[in-house]
C-alpha positions in Angstrom: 144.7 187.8 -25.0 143.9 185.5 -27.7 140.9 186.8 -30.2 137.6 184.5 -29.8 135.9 183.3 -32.3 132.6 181.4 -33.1 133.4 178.4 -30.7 133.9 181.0 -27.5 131.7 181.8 -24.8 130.0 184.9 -24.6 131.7 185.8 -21.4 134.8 185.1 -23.3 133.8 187.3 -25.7 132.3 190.3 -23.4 136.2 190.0 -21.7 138.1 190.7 -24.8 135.9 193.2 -25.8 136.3 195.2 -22.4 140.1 195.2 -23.2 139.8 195.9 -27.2 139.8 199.8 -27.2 142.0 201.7 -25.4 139.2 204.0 -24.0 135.9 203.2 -21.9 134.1 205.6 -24.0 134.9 207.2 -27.3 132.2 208.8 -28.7 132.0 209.3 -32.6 130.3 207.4 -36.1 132.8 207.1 -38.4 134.1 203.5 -37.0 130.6 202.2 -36.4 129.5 203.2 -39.9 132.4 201.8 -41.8 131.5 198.2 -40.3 127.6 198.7 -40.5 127.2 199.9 -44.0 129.8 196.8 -44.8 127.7 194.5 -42.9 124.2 195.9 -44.2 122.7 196.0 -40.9 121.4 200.0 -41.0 118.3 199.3 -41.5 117.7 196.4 -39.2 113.7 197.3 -39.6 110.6 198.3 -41.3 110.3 200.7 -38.7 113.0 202.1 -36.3 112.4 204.3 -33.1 115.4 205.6 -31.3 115.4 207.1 -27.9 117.5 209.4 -25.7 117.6 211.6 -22.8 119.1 211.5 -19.0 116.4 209.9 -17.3 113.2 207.4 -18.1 114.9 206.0 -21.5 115.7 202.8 -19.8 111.8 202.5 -18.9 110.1 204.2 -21.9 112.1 201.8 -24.5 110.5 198.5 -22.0 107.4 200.5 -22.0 106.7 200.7 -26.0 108.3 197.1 -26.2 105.5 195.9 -24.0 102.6 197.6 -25.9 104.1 196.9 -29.3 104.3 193.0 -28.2 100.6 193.4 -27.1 99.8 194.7 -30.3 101.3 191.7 -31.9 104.4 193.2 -33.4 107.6 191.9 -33.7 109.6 193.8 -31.5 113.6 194.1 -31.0 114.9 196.2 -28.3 118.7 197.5 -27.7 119.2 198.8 -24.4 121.8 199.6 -21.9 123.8 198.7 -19.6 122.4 195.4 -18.7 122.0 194.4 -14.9 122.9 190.6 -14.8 123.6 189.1 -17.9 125.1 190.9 -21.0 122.0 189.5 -23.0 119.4 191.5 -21.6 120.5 194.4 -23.8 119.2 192.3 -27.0 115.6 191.4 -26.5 113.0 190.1 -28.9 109.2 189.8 -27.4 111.0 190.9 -24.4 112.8 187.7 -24.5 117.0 188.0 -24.4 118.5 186.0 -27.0 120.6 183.5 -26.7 124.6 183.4 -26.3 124.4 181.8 -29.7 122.9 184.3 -31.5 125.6 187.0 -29.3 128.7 185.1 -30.2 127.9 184.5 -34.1 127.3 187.7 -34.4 130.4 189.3 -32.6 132.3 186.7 -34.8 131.2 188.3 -37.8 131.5 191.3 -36.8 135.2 190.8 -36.0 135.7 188.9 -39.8 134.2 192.0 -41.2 135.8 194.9 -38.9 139.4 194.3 -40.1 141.9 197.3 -39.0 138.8 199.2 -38.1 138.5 199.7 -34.2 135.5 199.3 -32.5 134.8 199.9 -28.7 132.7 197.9 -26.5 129.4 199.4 -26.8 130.0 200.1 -30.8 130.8 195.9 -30.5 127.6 195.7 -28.7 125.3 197.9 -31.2 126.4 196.1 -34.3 125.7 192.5 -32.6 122.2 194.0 -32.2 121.9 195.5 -35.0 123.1 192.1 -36.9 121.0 189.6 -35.1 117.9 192.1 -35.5 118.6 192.7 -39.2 118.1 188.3 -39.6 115.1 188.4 -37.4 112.3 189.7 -39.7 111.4 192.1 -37.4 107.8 194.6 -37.4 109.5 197.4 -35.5 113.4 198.1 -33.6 113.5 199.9 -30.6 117.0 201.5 -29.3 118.0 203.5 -26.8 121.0 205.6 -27.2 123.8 205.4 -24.9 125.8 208.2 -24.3 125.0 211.5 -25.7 123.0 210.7 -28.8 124.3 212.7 -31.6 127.5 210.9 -31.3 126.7 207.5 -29.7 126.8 204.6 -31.6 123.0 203.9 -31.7 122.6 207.2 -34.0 124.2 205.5 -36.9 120.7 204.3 -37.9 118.6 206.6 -39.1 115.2 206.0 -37.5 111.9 206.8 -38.6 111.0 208.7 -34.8 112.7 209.8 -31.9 111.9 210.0 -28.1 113.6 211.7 -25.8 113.0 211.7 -22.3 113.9 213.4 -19.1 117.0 215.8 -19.6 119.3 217.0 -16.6 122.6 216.8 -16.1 125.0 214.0 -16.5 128.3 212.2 -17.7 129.8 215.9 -17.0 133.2 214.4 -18.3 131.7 213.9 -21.9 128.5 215.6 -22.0 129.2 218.9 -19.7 127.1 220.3 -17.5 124.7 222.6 -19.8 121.2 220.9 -20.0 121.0 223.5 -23.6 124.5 221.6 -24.5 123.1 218.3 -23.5 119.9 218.9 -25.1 121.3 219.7 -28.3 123.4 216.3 -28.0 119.8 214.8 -27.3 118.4 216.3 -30.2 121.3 214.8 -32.7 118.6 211.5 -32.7 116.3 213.7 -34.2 115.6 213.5 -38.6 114.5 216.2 -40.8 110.9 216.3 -41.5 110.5 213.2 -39.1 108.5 212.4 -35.8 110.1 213.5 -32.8 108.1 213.5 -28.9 110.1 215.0 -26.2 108.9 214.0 -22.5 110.4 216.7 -20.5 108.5 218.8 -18.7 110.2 221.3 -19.3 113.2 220.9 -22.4 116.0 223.0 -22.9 115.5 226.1 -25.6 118.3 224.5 -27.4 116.3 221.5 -28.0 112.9 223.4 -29.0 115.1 225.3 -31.9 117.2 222.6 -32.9 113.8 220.4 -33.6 112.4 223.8 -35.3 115.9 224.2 -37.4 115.3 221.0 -38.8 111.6 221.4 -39.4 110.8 217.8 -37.7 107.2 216.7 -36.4 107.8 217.8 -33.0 105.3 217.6 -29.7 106.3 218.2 -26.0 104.8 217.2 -22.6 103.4 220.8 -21.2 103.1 222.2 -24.7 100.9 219.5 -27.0 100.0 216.4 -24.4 99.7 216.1 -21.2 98.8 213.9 -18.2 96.7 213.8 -15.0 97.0 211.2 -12.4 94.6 213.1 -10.0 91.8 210.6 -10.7 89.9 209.1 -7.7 90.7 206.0 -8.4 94.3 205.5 -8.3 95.3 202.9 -10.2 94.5 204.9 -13.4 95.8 207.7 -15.1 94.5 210.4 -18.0 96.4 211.4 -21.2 96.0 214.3 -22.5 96.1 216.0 -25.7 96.2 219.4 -25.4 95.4 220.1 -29.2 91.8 218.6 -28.1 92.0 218.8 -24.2 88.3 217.9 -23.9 89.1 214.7 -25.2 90.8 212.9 -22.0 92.2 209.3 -22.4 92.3 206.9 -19.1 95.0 204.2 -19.1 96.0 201.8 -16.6 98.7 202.4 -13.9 102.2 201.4 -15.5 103.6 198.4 -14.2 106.6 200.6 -13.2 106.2 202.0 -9.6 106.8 205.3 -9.2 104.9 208.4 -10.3 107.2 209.7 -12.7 106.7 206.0 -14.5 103.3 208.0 -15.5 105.7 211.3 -17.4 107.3 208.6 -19.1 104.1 206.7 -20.0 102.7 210.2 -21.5 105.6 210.5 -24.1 105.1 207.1 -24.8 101.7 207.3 -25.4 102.2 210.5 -27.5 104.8 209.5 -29.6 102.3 205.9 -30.5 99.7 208.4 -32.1 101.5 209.9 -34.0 102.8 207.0 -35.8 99.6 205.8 -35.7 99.4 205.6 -39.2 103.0 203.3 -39.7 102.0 201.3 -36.6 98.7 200.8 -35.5 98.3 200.3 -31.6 94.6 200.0 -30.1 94.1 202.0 -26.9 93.6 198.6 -25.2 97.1 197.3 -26.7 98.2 200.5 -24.8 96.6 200.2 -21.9 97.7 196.2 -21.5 101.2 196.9 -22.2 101.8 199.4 -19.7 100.2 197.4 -17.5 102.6 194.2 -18.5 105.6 196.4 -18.2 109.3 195.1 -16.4 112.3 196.3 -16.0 114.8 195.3 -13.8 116.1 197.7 -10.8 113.4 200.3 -11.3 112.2 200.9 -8.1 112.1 197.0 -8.2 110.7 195.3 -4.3 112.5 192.3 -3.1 111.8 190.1 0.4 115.3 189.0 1.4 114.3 186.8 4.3 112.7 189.4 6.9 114.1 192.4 5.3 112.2 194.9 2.7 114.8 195.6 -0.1 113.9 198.7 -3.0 116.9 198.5 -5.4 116.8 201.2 -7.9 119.5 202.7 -10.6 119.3 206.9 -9.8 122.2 207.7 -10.5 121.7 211.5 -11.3 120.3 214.2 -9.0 117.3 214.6 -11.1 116.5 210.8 -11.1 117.9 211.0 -7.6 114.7 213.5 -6.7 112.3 211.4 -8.0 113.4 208.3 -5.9 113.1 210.7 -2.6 109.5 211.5 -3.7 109.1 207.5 -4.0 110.5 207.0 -0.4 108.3 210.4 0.6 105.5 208.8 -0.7 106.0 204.9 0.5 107.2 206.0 4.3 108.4 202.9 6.5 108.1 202.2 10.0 111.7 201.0 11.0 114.9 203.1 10.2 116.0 202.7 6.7 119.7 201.8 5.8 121.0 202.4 2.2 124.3 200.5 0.4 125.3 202.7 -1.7 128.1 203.9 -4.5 128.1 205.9 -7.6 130.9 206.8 -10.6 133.7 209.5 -10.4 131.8 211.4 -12.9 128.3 212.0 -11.2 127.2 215.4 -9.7 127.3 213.2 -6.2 126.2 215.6 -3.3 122.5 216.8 -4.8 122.0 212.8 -5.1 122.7 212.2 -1.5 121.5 215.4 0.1 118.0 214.2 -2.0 118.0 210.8 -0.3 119.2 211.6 3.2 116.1 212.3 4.9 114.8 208.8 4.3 118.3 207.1 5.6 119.7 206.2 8.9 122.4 204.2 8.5 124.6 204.1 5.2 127.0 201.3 3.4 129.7 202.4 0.9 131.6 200.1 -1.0 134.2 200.7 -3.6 132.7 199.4 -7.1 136.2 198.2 -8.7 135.5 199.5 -11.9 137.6 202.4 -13.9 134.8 205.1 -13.4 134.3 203.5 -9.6 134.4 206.4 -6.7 137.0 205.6 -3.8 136.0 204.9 -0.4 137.4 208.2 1.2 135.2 210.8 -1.5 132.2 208.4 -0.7 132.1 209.2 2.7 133.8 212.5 2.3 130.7 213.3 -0.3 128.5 211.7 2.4 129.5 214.1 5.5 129.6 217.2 3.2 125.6 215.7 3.2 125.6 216.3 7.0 125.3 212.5 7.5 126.5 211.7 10.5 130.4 209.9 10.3 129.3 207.1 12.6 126.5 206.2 10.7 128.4 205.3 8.0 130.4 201.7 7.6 132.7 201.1 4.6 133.2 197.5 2.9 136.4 196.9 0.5 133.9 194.9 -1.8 129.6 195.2 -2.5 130.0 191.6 -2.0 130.7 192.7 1.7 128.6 195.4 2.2 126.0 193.0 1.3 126.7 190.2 3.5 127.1 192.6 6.7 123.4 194.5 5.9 121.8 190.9 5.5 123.3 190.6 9.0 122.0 193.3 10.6 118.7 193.9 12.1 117.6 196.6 10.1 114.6 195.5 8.6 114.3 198.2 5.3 117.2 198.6 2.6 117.7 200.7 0.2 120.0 200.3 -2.8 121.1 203.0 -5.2 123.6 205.2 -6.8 124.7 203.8 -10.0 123.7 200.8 -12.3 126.7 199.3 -11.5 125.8 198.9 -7.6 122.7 197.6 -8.5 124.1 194.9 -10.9 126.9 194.0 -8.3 124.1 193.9 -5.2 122.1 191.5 -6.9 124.6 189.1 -8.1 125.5 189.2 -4.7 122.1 188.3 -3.6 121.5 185.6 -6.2 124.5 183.5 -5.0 127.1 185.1 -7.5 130.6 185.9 -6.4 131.9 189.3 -7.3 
């Protein structure tokens, strides 16, 4: 395949790049940083906040991009994996920039690289990092990967750290340890820096390693808080436990979902701290969250009489929380879910979670290297107790989707992976897979 170059399409581009590196995923800094310190593009920022963790990254990084645009900063965001174009991953003002601005920037990247190999997503965070570093922005937002000590994201050192919901995940790379993947986590983290930490309840690992490093550290359950047991429910309180008397409302996030609020809290806490570097009014706060999108989130579309909720749980923990969504948002009709998920998830908690809210169930074979086959889909699927002949199999999503749009059940639920979500609504927006 013939290298692009400035005069390419981006799709061009995102092609060659899937079949640069011999491996989907090889974690590790020391090719990233050889071509970032070359291209001075580590500090793309006055002000750089990096976050990690298993579940609720995704939303908290669209979360502080919202409030930090409606507190009239300049705002980039890196974030990943995008759901229908490669440019959502680079936003500025929560606007994707252009395939211009993508290809220029691979193309220098590939003039500067030389015998130095980069992978797709190392390809991907230096094209950020480039076209954020000639923005002139306030503030950088980017959410790690894979991992976090070792993903390409952490070759910027940035000024605080978020980390979200930790539970286990990526066993292949990661393990299945929450104090191993903690401590992966925790490899965002800086000495003597700002760090919040948004699990309820983190690993030990992750508590000493922030301790070890003597970093400004808070934790939900241990310094903030949150109650969304107001009367009126379209609020929520912060709270800061160092002052408990001292309650904050905000509105609802945009986000559905009450777990949207756990992720809010570390948001909000990790704002006050660096209060004094970026200044956000309580209203700024409040307006953001309220503004908030982000795509296949719990996300509600009318497909023409049919109910569809498309979200991206694609671990058992964020598989939980979607059951306490479908607890919580019961339907009248029987439900049926298309659904498929990578090799390497922890597959049978996920659909033992969701089962009780599904009748019917469509399994399709993702095509992708990581992709699950058909026969463990439905193999996971009985293990679930779900019944065999209420499951149907399609040799493409494309498929799958065509024959649930011509069914009569009136509610659909899509889930599993990112990947199933991407390839479900291409298929609904007219895009052949």
């Amino acid at each position: 395949m013939n290298i692009p170059n400035s005069q390419s399409s981006l799709d061009k581009w995102v092609d060659w790049l899937l079949h640069l590196h011999a491996q989907e995923i090889d974690l590790g800094l020391e090719r990233i940083r050889i071509v970032a310190e070359k291209m001075q593009v580590t500090r793309p920022a006055p002000f750089i906040i990096s976050v990690a963790g298993t579940n609720g990254k995704g939303s908290s990084v669209a979360m502080l991009a919202s409030i930090l645009k409606e507190a009239g900063y300049n705002v980039g965001t890196y974030a990943s994996p995008h759901i229908l174009a490669f440019n959502e991953r680079i936003q500025i003002n929560g606007t994707p920039v252009t395939d211009k601005q993508i290809v220029e920037a691979f193309d220098s990247i590939e003039n500067q690289r030389q015998e130095t190999k980069l992978t797709y997503f190392e390809f991907s965070t230096l094209a950020a990092l480039t076209i954020f570093n000639q923005a002139e922005l306030d503030v950088v937002v980017l959410e790690v990967g894979l991992g976090g000590r070792l993903d390409a994201v952490n070759v910027v050192d940035a000024d605080a750290a978020l980390i979200t919901a930790i539970d286990i995940d990526h066993i292949d790379w990661l393990g299945d340890d929450r104090n191993v993947i903690a401590v992966e986590k925790a490899g965002i983290m800086r000495e003597g820096r700002i760090c919040v930490c948004s699990d309820a309840k983190p690993p030990q690992s992750l508590l000493d390693y922030a301790s070890n490093l003597k970093v400004n550290f808070s934790c939900l359950t241990r310094d903030f808080s949150y109650s969304n047991n107001s009367e009126n429910n379209q609020v929520w309180q912060f709270l800061n436990l160092v002052s408990p008397d001292d309650p904050v409302t905000f509105a609802k996030p945009g986000l559905q979902g009450e777990f949207q609020i756990q992720n809010a809290s570390g948001v909000i806490a990790l704002l006050l701290k660096i209060k004094e570097k970026l200044e956000v009014t309580l209203e700024a706060m409040s307006d953001g969250l309220q503004k908030v999108e982000h795509a296949g989130r719990m996300q509600s579309l009318q497909v023409n009489d049919q109910a569809w909720l498309i979200d991206v749980a694609h671990n058992p923990q964020s598989a939980q929380a979607l059951a306490d969504y479908l607890n919580q948002h019961p339907v009248d009709d029987d439900r049926v879910a298309v659904f498929s998920a990578l090799s390497d998830k922890d597959m049978l908690p996920m659909v033992k979670a969701i089962t009780p809210f599904v009748k019917k169930w469509v399994i399709a074979d993702l095509k992708i290297p990581r992709s699950t086959k058909l026969e463990e889909l439905r193999k996971i699927l009985l293990s679930a107790e779900v019944q065999e002949n209420d499951v149907l199999e399609f040799e493409s999503m494309a498929k799958a989707v065509n024959h649930v749009q011509q069914s009569k059940n009136q509610n659909v639920l899509v889930w599993g992976s990112f990947f199933t979500v991407s390839q479900v609504l291409n298929v609904l927006k007219g895009v052949n897979q």
